[in-house]
TIVO-2410 file (N, C-alpha, C; in nm, 3 decimals):
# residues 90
REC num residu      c1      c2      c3 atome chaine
REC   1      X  19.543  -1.216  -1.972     N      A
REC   1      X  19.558  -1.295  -1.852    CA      A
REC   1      X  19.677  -1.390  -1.869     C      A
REC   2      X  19.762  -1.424  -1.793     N      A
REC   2      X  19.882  -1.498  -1.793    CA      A
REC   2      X  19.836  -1.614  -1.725     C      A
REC   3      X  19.888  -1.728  -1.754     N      A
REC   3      X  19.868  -1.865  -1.731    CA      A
REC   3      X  20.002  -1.927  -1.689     C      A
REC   4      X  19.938  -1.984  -1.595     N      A
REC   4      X  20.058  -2.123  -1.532    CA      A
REC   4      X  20.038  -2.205  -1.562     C      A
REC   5      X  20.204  -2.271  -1.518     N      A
REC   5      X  20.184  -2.413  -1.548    CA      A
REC   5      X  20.098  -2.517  -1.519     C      A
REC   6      X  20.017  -2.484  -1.403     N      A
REC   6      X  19.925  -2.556  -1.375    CA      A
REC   6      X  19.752  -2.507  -1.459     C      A
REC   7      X  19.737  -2.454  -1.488     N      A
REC   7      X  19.645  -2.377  -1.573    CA      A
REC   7      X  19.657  -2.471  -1.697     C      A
REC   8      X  19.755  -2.484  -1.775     N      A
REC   8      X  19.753  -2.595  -1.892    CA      A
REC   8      X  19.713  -2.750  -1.811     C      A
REC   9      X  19.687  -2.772  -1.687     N      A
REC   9      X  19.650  -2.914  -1.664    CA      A
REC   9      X  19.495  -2.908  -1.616     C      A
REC  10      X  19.430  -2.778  -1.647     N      A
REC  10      X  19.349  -2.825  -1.570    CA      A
REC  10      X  19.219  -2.862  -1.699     C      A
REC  11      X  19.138  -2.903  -1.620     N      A
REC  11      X  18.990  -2.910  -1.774    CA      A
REC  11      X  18.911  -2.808  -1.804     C      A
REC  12      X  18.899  -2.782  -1.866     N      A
REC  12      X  18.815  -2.615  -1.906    CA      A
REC  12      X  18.700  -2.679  -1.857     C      A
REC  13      X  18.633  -2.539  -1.877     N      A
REC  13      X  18.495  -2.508  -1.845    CA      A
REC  13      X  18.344  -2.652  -1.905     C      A
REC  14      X  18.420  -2.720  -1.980     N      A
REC  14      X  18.319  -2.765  -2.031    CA      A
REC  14      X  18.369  -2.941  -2.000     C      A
REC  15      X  18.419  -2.973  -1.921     N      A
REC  15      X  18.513  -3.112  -1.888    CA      A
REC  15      X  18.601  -3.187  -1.942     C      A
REC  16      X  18.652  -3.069  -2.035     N      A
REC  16      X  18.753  -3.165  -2.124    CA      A
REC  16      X  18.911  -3.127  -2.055     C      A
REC  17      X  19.007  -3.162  -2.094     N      A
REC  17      X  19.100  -3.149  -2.070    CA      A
REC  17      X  19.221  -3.051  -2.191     C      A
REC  18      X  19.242  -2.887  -2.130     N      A
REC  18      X  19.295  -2.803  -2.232    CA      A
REC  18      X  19.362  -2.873  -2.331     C      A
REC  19      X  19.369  -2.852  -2.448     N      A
REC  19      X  19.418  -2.889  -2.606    CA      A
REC  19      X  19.607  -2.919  -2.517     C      A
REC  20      X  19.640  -2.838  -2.505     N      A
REC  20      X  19.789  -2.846  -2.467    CA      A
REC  20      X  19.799  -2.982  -2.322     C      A
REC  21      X  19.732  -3.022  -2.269     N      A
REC  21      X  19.741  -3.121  -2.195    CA      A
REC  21      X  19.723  -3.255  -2.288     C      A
REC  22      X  19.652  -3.198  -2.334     N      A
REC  22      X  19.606  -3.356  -2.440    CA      A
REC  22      X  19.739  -3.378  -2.568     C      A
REC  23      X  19.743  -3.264  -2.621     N      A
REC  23      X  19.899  -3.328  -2.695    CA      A
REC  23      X  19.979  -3.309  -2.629     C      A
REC  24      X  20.030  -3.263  -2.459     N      A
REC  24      X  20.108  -3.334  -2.411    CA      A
REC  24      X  20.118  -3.504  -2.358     C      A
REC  25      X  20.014  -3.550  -2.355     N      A
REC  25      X  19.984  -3.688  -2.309    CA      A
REC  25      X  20.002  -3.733  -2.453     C      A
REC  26      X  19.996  -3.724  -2.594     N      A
REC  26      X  20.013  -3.765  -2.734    CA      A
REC  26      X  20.159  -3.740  -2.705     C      A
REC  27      X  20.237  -3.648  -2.717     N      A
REC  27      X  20.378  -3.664  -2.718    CA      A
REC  27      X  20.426  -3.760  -2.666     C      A
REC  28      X  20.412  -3.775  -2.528     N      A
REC  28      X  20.422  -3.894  -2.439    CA      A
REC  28      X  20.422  -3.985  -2.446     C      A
REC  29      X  20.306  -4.066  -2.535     N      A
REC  29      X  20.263  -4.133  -2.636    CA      A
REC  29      X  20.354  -4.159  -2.722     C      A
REC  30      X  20.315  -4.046  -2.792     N      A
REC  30      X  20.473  -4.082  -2.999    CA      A
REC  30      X  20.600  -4.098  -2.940     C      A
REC  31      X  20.679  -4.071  -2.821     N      A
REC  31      X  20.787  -4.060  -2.752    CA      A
REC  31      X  20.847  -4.229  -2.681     C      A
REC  32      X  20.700  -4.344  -2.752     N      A
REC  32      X  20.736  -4.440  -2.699    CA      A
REC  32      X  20.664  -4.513  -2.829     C      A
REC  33      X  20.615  -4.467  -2.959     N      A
REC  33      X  20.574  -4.498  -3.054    CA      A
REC  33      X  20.478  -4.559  -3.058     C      A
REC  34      X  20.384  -4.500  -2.952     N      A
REC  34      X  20.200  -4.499  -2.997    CA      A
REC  34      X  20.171  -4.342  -2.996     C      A
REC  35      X  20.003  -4.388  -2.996     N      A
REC  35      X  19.938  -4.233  -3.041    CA      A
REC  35      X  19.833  -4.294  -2.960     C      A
REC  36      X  19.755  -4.200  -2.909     N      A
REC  36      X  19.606  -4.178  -2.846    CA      A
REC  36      X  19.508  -4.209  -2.957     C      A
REC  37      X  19.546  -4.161  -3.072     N      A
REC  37      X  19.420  -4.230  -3.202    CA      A
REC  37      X  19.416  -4.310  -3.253     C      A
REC  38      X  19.515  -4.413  -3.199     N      A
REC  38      X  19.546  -4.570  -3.199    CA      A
REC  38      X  19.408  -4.638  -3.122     C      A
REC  39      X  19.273  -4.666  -3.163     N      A
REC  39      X  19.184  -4.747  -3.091    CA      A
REC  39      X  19.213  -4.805  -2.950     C      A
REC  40      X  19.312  -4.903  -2.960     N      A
REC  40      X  19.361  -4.967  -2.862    CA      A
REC  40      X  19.443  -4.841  -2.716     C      A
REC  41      X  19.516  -4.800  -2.851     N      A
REC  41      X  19.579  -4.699  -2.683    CA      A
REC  41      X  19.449  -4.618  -2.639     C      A
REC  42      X  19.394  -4.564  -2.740     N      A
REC  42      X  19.296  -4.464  -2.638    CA      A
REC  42      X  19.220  -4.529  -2.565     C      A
REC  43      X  19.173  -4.636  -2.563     N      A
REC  43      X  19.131  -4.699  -2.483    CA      A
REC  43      X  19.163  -4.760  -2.353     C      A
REC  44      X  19.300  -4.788  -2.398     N      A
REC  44      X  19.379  -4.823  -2.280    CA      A
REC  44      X  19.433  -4.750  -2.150     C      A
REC  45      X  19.453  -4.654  -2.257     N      A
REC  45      X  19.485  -4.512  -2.170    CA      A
REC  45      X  19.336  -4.475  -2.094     C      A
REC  46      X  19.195  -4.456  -2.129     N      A
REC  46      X  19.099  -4.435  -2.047    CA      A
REC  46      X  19.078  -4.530  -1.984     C      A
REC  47      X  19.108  -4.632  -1.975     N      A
REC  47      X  19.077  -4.752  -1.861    CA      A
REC  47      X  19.171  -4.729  -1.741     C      A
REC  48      X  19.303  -4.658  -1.805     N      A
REC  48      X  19.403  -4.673  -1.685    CA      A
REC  48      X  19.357  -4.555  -1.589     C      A
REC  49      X  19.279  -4.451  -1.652     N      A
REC  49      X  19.266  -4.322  -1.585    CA      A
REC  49      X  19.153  -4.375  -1.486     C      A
REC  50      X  19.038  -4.490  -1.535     N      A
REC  50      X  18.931  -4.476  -1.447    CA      A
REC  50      X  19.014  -4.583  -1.345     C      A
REC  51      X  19.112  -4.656  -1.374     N      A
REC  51      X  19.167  -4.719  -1.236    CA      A
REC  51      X  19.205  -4.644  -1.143     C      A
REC  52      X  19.283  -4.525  -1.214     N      A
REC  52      X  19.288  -4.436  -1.090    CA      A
REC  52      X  19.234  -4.388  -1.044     C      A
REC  53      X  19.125  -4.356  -1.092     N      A
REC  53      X  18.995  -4.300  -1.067    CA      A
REC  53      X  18.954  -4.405  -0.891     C      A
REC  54      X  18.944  -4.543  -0.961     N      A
REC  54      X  18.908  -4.589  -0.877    CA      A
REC  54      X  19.004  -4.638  -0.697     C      A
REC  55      X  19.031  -4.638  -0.752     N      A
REC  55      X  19.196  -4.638  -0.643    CA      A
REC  55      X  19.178  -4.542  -0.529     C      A
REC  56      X  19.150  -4.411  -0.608     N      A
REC  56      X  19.160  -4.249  -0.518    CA      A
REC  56      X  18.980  -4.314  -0.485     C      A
REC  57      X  18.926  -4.381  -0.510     N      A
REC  57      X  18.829  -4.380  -0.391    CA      A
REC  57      X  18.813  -4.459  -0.277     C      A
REC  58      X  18.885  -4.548  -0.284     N      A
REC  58      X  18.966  -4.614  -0.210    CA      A
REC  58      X  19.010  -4.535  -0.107     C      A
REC  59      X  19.071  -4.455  -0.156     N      A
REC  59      X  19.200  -4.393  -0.064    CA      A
REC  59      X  19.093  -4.275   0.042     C      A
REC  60      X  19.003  -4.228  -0.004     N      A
REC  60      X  18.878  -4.177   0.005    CA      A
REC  60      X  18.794  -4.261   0.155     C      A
REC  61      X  18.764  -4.391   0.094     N      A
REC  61      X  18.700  -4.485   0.218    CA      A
REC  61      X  18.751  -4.476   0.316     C      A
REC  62      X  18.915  -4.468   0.301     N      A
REC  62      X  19.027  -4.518   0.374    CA      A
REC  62      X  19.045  -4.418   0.487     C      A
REC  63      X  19.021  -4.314   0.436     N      A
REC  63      X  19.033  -4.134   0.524    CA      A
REC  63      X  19.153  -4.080   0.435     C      A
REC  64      X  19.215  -4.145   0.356     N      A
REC  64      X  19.332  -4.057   0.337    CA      A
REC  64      X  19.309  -3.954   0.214     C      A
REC  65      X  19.154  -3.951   0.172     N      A
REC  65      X  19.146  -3.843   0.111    CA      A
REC  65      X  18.997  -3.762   0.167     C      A
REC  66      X  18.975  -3.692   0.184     N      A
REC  66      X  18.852  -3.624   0.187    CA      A
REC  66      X  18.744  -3.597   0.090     C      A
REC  67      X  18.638  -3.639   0.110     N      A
REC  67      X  18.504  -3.617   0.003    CA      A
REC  67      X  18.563  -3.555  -0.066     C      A
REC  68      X  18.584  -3.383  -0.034     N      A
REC  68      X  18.609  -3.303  -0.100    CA      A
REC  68      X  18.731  -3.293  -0.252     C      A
REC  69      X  18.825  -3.345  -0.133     N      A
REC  69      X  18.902  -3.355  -0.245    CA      A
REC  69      X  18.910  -3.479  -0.396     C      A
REC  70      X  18.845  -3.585  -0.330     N      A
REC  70      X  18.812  -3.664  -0.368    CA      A
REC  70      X  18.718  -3.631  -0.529     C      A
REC  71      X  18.618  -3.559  -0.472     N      A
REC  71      X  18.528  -3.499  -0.585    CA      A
REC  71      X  18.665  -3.387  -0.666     C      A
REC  72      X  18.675  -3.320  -0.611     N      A
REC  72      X  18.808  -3.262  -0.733    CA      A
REC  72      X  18.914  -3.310  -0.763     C      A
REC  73      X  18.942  -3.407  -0.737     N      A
REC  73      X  19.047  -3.469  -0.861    CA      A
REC  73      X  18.994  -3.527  -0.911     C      A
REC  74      X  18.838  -3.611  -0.873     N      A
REC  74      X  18.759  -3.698  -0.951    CA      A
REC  74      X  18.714  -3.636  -1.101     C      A
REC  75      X  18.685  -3.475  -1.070     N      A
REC  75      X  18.649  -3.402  -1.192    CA      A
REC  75      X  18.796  -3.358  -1.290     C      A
REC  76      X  18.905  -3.376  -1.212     N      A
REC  76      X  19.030  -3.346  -1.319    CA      A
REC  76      X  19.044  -3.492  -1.389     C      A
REC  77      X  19.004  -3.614  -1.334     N      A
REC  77      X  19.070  -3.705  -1.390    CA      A
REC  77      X  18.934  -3.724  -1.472     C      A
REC  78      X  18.827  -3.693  -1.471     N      A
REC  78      X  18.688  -3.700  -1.581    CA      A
REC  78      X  18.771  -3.654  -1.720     C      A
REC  79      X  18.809  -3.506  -1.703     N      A
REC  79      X  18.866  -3.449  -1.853    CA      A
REC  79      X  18.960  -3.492  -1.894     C      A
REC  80      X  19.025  -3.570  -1.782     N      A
REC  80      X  19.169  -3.578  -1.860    CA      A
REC  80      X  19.105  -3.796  -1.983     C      A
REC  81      X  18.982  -3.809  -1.875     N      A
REC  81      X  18.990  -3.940  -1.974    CA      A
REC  81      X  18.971  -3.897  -2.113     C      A
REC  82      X  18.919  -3.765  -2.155     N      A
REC  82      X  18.864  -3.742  -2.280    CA      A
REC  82      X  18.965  -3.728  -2.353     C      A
REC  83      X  19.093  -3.706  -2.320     N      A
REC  83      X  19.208  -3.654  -2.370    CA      A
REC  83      X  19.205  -3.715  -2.519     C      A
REC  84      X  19.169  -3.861  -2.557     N      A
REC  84      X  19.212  -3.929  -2.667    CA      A
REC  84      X  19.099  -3.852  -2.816     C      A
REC  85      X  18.966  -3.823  -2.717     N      A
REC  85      X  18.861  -3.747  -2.815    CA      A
REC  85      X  18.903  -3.622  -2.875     C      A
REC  86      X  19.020  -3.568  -2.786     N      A
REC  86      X  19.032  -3.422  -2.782    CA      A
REC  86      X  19.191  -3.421  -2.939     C      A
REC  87      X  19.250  -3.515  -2.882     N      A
REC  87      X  19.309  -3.538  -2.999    CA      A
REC  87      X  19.308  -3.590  -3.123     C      A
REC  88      X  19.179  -3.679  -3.134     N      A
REC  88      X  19.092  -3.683  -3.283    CA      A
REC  88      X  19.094  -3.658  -3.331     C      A
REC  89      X  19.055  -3.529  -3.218     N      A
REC  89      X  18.986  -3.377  -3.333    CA      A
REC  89      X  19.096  -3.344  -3.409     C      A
REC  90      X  19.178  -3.364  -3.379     N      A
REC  90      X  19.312  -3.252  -3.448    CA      A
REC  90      X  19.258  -3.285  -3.644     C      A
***
């Protein structure tokens, strides 16, 4: 099966966010001389995700997003908070 570029962003089957999304957000990271397994950044970094989190429901109340969609990016931005767990692991 061939994969797109959007296929590496999305969260697998189990809510995490694919291995290759997560050390792309670590590159991103070392590219400004932190890391996700820095306590502080991973943390920081999941606080910033549930702001957006919270924001897009906002935008939701507002009409400018739909339940629907609302609930699916809500579930992309779930895996992507795990991102810092996912790079732990390494």
């Amino acid at each position: 099966m061939q994969h797109t570029a959007s296929d590496t962003h999305r969260p697998n089957g189990n809510g995490r966010p694919p291995r290759q999304l997560a050390e792309h957000f670590e590159r991103t990271f070392n590219d400004h001389g932190l890391s996700l397994t820095d306590p502080k950044v991973g943390k920081t970094f999941t606080l910033t995700v549930e702001i957006a989190a919270r924001l897009l429901i906002g935008a939701q109340v507002e009409g400018t997003l739909t339940e629907d969609q609302l609930r699916r990016v809500d579930g992309l931005l779930h895996g992507i908070r795990l991102a810092p767990a996912v790079i732990a692991e390494e």
